[in-house]
TORLUMDO-890819 format. One line per field, with one value per residue (C-alpha): residue number from 1; residue in three letters; x, y, z. Coordinates in Angstrom, 2 decimals. Example, Ala and Ser with C-alpha at 12.3 -4.5 7.8 and 13.67 -1.06 7.14 Angstrom:
BEGIN
nr: (1/2)
rest: (ala/ser)
u: (12.30/13.67)
v: (-4.50/-1.06)
w: (7.80/7.14)
***
This chain:
BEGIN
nr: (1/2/3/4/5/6/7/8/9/10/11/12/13/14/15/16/17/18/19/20/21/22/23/24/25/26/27/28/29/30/31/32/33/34/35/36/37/38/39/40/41/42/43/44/45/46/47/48/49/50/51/52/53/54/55/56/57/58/59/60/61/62/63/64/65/66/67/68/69/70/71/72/73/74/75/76/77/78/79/80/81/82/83/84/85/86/87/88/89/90/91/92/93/94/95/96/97/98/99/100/101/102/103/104/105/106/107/108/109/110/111/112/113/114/115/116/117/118/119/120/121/122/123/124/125/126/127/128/129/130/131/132/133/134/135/136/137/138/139/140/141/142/143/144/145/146/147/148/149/150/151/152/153/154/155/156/157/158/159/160/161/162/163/164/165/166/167/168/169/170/171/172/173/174/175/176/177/178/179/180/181/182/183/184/185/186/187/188/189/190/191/192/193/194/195/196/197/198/199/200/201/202/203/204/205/206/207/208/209/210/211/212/213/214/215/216/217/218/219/220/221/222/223/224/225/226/227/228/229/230/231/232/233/234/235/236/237/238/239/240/241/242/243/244/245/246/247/248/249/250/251/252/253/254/255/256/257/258/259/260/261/262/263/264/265/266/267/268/269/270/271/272/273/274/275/276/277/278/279/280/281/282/283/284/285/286/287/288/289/290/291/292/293/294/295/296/297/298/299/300/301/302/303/304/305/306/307/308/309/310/311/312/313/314/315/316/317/318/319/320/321/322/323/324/325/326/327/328/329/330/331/332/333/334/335/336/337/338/339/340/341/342/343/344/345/346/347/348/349/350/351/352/353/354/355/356/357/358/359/360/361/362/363/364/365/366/367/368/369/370/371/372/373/374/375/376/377/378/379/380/381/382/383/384/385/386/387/388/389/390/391/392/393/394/395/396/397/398/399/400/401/402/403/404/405/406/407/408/409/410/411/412/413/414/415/416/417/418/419/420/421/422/423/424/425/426/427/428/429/430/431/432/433/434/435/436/437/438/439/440/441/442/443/444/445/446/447/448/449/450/451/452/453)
rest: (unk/unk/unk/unk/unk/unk/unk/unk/unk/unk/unk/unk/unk/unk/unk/unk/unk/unk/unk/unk/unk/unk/unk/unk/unk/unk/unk/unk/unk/unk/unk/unk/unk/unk/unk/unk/unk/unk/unk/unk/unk/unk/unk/unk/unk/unk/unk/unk/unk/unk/unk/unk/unk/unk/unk/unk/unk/unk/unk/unk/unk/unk/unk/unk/unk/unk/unk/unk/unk/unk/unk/unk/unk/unk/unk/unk/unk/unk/unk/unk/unk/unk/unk/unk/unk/unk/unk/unk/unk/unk/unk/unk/unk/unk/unk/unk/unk/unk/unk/unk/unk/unk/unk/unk/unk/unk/unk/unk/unk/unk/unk/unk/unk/unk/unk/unk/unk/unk/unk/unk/unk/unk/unk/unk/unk/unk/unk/unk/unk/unk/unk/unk/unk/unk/unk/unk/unk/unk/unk/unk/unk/unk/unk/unk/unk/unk/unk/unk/unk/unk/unk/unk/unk/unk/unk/unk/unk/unk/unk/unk/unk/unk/unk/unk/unk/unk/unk/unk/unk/unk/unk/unk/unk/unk/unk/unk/unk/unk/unk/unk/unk/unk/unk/unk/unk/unk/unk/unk/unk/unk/unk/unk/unk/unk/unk/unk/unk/unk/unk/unk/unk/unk/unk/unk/unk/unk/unk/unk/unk/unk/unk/unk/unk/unk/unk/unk/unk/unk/unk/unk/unk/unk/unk/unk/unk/unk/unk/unk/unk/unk/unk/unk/unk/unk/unk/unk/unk/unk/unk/unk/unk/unk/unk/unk/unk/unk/unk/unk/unk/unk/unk/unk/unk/unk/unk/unk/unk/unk/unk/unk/unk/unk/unk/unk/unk/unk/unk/unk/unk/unk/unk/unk/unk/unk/unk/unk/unk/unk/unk/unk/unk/unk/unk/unk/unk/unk/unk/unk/unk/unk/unk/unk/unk/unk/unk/unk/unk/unk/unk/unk/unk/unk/unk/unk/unk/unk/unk/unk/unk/unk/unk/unk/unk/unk/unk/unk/unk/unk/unk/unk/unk/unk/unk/unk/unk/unk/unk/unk/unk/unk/unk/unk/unk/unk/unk/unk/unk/unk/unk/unk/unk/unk/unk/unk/unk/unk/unk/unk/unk/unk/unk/unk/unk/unk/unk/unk/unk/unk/unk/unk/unk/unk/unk/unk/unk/unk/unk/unk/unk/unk/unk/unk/unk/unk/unk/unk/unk/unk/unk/unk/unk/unk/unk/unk/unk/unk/unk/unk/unk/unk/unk/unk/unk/unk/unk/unk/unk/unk/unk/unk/unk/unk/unk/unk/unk/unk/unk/unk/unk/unk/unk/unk/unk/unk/unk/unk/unk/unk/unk/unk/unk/unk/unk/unk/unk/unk/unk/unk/unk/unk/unk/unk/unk/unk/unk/unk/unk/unk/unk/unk/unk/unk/unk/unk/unk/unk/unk/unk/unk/unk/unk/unk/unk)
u: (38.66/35.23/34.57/33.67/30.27/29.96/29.99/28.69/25.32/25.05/24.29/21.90/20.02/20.20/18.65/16.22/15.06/15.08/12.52/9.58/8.62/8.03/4.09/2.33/-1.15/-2.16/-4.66/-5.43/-7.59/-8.40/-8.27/-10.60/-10.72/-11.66/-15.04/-14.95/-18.78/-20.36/-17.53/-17.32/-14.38/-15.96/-14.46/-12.21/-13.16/-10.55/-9.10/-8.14/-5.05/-4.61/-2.47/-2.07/-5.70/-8.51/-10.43/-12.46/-13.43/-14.59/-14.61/-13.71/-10.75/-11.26/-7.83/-5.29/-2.69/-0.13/-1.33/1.02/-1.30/-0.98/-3.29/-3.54/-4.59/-7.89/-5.99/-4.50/-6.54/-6.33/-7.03/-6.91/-3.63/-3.14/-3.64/-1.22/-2.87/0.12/2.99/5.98/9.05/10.92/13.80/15.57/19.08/21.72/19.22/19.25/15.70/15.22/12.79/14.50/13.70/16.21/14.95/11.47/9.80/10.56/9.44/6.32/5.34/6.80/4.41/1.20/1.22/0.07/-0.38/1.18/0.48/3.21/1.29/3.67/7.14/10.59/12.49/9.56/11.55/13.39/10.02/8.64/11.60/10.96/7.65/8.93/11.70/9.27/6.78/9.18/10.03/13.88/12.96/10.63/7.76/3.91/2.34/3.30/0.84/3.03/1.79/4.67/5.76/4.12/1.97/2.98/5.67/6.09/8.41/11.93/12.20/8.39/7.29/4.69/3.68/2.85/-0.04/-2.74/-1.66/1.61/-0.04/-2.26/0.90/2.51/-0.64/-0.25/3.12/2.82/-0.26/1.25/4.38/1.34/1.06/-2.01/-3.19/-1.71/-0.98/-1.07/0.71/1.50/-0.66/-2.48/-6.23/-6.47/-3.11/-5.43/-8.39/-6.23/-4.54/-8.44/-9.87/-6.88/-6.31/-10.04/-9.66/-7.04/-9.46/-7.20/-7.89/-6.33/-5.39/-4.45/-2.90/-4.37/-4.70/-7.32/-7.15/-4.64/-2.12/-3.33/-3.51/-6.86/-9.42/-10.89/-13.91/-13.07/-11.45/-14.26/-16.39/-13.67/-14.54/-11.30/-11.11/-9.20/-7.86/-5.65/-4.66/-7.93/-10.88/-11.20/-14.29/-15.32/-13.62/-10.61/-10.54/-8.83/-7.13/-4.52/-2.84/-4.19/-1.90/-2.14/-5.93/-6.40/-4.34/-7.21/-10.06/-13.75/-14.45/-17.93/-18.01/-21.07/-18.64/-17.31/-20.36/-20.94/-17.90/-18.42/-21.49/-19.92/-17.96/-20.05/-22.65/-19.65/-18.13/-15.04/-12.52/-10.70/-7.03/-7.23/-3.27/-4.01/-0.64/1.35/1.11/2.00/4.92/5.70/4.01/5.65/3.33/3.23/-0.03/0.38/3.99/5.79/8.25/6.79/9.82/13.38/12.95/16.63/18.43/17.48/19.31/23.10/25.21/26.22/22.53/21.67/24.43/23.28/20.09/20.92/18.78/15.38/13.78/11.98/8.75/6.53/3.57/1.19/1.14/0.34/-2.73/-3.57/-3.15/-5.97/-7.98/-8.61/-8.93/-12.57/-12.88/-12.37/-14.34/-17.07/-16.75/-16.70/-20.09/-21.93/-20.75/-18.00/-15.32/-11.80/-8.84/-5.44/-2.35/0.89/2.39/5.25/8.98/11.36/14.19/15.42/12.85/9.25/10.11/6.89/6.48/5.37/3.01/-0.06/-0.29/0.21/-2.46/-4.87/-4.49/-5.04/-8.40/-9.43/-8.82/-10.66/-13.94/-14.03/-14.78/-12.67/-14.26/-14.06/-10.60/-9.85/-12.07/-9.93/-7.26/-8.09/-11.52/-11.92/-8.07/-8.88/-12.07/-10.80/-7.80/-10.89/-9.80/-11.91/-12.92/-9.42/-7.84/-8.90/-11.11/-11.05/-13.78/-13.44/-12.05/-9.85/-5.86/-4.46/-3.33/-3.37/-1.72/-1.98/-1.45/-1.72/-5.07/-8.13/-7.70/-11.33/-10.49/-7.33/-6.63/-2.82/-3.19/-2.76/1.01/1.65/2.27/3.16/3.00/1.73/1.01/1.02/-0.50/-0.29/3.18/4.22/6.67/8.01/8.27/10.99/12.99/11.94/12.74/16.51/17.54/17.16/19.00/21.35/20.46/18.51/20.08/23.35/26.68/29.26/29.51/30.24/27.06/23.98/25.62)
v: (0.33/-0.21/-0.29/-3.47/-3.53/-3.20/-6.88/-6.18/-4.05/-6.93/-9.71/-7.63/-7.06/-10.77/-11.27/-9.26/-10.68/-14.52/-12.78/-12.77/-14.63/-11.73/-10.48/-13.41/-14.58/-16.84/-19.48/-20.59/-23.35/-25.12/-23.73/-21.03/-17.53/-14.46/-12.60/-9.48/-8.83/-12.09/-12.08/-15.98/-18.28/-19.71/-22.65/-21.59/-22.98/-20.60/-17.25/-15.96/-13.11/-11.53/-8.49/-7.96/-7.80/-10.61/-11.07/-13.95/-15.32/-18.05/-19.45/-22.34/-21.50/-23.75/-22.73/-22.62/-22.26/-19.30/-19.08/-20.23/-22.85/-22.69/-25.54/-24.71/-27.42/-27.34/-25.99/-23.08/-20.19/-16.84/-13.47/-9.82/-8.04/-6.21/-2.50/-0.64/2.65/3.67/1.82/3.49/2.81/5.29/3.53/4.73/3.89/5.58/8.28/9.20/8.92/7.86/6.55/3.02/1.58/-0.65/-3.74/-2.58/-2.67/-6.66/-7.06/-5.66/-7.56/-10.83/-10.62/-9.76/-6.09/-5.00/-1.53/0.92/4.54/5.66/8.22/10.93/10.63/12.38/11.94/12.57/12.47/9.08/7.58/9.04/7.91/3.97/4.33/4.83/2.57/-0.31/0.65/0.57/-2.98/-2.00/-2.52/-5.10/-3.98/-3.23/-0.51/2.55/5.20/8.48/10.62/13.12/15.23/15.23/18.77/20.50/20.08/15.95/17.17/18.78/22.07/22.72/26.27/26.71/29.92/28.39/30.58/29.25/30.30/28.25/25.65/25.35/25.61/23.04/20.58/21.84/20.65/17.29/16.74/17.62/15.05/12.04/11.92/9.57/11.48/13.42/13.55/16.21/15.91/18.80/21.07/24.11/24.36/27.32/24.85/21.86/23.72/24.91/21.46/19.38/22.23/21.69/18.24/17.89/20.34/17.77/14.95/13.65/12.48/13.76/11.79/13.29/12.81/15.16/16.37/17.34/21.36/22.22/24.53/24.91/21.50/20.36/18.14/15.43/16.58/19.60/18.11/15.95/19.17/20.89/17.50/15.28/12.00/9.68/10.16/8.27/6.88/7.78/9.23/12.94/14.83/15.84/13.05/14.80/18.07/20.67/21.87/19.11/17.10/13.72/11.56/12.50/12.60/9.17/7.06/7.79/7.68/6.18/4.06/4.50/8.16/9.49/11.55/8.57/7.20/11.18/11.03/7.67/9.08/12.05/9.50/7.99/10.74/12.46/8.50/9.22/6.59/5.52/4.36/2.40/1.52/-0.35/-2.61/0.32/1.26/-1.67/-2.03/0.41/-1.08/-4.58/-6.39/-10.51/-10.14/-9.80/-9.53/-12.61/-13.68/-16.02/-14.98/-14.12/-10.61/-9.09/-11.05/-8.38/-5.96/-5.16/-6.72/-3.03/-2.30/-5.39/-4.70/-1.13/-2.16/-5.23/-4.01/-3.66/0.03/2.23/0.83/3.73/2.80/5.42/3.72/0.67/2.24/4.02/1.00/-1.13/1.84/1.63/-1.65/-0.73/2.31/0.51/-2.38/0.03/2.05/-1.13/-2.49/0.85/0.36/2.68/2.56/1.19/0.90/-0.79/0.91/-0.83/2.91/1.18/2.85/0.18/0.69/-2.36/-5.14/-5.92/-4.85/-2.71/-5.55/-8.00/-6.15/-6.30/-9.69/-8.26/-5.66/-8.17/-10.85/-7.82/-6.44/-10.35/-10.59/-7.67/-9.30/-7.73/-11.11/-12.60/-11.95/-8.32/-8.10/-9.06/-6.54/-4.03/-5.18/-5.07/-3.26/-0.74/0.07/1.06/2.28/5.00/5.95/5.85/3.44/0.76/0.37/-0.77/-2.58/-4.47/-7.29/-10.22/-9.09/-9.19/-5.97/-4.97/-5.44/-8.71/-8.06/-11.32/-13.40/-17.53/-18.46/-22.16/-22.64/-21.30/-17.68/-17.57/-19.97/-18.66/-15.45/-15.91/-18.28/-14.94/-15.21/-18.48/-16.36/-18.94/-16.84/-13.07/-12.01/-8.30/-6.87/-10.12/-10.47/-13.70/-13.55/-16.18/-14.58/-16.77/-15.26/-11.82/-12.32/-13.96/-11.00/-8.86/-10.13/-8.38/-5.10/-2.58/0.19/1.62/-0.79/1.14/4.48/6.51/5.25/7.33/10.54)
w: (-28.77/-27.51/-24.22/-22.28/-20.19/-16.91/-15.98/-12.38/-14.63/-16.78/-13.96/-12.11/-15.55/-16.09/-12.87/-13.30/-16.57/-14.93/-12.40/-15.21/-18.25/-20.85/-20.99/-22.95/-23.45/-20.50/-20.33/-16.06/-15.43/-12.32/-8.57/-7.55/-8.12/-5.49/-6.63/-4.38/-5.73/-4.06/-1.66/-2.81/-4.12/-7.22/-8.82/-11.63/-15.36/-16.89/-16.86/-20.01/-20.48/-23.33/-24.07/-20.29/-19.60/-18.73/-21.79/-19.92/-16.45/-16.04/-19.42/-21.31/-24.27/-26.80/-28.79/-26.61/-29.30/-28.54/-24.66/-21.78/-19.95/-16.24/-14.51/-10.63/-8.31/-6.38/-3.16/-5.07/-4.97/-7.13/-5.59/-7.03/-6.77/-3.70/-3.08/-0.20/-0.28/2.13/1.12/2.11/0.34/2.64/5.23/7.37/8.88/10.69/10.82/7.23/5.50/1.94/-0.65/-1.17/-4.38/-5.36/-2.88/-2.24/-5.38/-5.81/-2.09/-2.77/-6.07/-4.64/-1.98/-4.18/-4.04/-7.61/-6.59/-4.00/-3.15/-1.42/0.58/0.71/-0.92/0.38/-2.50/-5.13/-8.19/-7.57/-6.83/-10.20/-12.25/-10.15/-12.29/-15.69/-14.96/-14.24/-16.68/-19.50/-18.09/-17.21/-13.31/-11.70/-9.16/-8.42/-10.09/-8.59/-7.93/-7.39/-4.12/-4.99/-2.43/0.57/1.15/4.70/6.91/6.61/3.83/4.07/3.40/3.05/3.71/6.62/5.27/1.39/0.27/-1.81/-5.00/-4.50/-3.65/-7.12/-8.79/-7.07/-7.36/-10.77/-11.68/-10.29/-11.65/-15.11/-13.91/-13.81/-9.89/-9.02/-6.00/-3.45/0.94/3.14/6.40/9.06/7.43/7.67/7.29/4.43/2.77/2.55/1.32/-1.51/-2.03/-2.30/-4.51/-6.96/-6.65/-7.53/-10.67/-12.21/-11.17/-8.39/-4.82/-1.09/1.39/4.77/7.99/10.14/14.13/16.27/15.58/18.38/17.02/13.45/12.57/10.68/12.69/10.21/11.00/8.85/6.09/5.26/5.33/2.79/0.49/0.86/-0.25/2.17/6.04/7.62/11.24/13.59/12.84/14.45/15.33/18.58/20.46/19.81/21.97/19.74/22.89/23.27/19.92/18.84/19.74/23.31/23.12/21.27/23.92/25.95/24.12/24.70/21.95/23.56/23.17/21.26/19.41/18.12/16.25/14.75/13.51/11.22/10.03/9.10/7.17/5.18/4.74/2.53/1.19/2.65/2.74/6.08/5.51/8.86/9.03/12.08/12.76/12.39/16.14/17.35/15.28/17.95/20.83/20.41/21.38/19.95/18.13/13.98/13.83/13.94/10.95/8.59/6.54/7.14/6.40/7.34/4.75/2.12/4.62/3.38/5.99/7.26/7.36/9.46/11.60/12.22/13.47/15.82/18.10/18.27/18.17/20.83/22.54/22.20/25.43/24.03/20.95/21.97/23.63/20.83/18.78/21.62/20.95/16.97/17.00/19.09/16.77/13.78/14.31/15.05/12.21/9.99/11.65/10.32/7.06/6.82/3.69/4.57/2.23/3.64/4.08/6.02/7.24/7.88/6.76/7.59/10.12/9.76/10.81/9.11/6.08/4.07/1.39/4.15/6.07/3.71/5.34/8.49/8.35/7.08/9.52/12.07/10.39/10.64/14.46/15.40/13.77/10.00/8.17/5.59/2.71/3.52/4.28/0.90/-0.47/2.03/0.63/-3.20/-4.93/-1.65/-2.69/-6.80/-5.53/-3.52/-6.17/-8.51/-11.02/-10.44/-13.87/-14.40/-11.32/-8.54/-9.22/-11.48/-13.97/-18.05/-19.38/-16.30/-16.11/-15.31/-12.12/-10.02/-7.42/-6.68/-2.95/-1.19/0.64/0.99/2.54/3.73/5.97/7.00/5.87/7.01/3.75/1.75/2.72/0.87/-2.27/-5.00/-8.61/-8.89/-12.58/-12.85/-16.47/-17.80/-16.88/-14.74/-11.41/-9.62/-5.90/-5.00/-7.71/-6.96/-3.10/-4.07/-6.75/-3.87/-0.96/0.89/-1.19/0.77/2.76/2.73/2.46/4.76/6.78/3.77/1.53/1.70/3.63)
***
């Protein structure tokens, strides 16, 4: 006798499927569109789709036959599809970590986020099979741009004393695997030397979270000399004594320190990026500022999950001093024309979930004076730029893939507009967010004391 389905299997795949309207050839007229070259929202003729790509801009189709039309209104707006260069899908609850990708992945998309690097993954081989899942279309979610394993002592069971050799065979094998780029964190310097020089053999970029020196952790400063490609957090150099860590150094900082300005010229003498991640200290700090709840975020906690976390988490003081510090810093760095790609740094416990805080970070590169127009180029181009596939992603230009999201008003106005997310089209593939948000309630994190040990 043959055996029945799982019925339970079934419904979630027929949820899934009532997410998206299958990849078709779309036709969008009216509203505006975001052109991260002039920095301008330029009235929108027509945007033409066609096998998951934009084969024209701002063009008039004069057979429409065989496209889905979608007319916007003139207070709908289309931006680029949004890059989180350090979008964690890691949670964490009842202190036990792990790469959550059940929930995430539809939080992200629903929310514009075309494209995440997850900047360091704990569970490297779930997150790599999350990718072929969704790229074969039997999962819904961004683009995601595998980190694998973080490099150093960030991941469990990483050896301190890795020599260089196992390092290029490491780099090696998850290069092979079709990483996109890869993270160092709690490294040594002759261990990150090794990891750029390989990485940059199989045409890959390094990102890093780094130190100030003190007990063989690497100084930015040196890193950018060894040719990486991306740090994260703060920006190093001299400002950071190598005779006490960074984190106790940085809560104290000068802004004003002539160390300070070296250091962003160091910066973009070598066109290094700077993954700024500036809300996620004051996720810690709780302070007001950036992180109120447009959204009820917990409801896509499993009721055991929400109940574990009730209450709210540590407040960290240094970090909210560090976190008044960068905002100086990075302001600064922005006004001398340094690179900056977004990143939300933010593995949930419980509260402002990952897939939200694009917005977040955003509105808080906005209110420390980088203007709008420039946040969304953060936020999009700077993002493929720095992953170096430009040519393919980030911008709404002919030839590119359709990667796209529509939101109610005019974000360079408001650039809290960017959270009125009402369609995001992903490779020519349409999503309603509001399905994406409901086939996901009450799913992430563990569903009793036994799930997850």
């Amino acid at each position: 006798m043959k055996k029945l389905a799982n019925p339970i299997k079934i419904i979630a795949f027929l949820m899934l499927v009532a997410t998206m309207v299958s990849a078709q050839d779309l036709y969008i007229t009216g509203g505006h569109y975001f052109d991260v070259e002039s920095g301008e929202m330029i009235p929108n003729q027509g945007i033409v789709v066609k096998s998951g790509k934009f084969v024209g801009v701002n063009s008039n189709l004069r057979n429409a036959r065989g496209f889905e039309r979608i007319r916007l209104t003139d207070n709908q707006y289309i931006l680029p599809g949004i890059f989180d260069l350090h979008a964690h899908y890691r949670v964490t609850f009842d202190g036990v970590r792990k790469d959550e990708v059940e929930a995430n992945p539809s939080i992200f998309l629903a929310n514009g986020v075309t494209s995440t690097f997850p900047a360091g993954e704990i569970e490297p081989e779930k997150m790599m099979e999350a990718r072929k899942a969704i790229n074969r279309g039997e999962k819904v979610g961004p683009r995601i741009h595998n980190s694998g394993p973080y490099f150093g002592t960030a991941f469990p069971g990483w050896d301190p004393e890795m020599t260089a050799e196992q390092i290029y065979a490491r780099v090696d094998k998850w290069a092979e695997l079709g990483v996109a780029g890869f993270k160092a964190k709690g490294i040594k310097p002759d261990q990150l030397k090794a990891l750029i020089e390989r990485a940059h053999k199989h045409g890959l970029t390094v990102t890093a979270h780094l130190g100030s020196g003190f007990r063989e952790t690497v100084n930015p400063r040196d890193a950018i000399e060894m040719g990486i490609d991306r740090i994260e957090h703060f920006l190093g150099g001299d400002a950071l004594p190598k005779s006490q860590s960074a984190y106790a150094t940085l809560q104290d900082l000068d802004p004003d320190d002539p160390a300070v300005e070296e250091q962003i010229d160091l910066f973009i003498k070598n066109n290094v990026y700077f993954d700024a991640t500036l809300t996620a200290y004051g996720y810690y700090g709780h302070r007001e500022e950036f992180y109120d709840y447009w959204h009820e975020e917990r409801k896509y906690l499993t009721n055991y999950s929400e109940e574990l976390t009730s209450g709210t988490r540590q407040k960290l003081d240094m970090f909210q001093k560090i976190f008044d510090v960068k905002k100086k810093t990075l302001k600064k760095y922005f006004d001398k024309g340094g690179k900056i790609t977004m990143g939300t740094d933010h593995p949930s416990v419980g509260e402002y979930i990952a897939g939200f805080s694009a917005h977040r970070e955003m509105e808080a590169l906005n209110a420390i004076g980088i203007p709008n127009a420039d946040v969304l180029r953060i936020a999009t181009i700077n993002g493929a730029d720095a992953l170096q596939i430009e040519d393919k992603l980030g911008s709404i230009e002919v030839g590119k893939f359709a990667d796209l999201f529509v939101i109610e008003g005019n974000p360079l106005d408001d650039i809290k507009n960017t959270r009125n997310v009402l369609r995001v089209v992903k490779g020519g593939e349409e999503f309603d967010p509001k399905r994406l948000l409901k086939a996901v309630e009450r799913k992430m994190g563990p569903r009793n004391e036994k799930d997850w040990k």
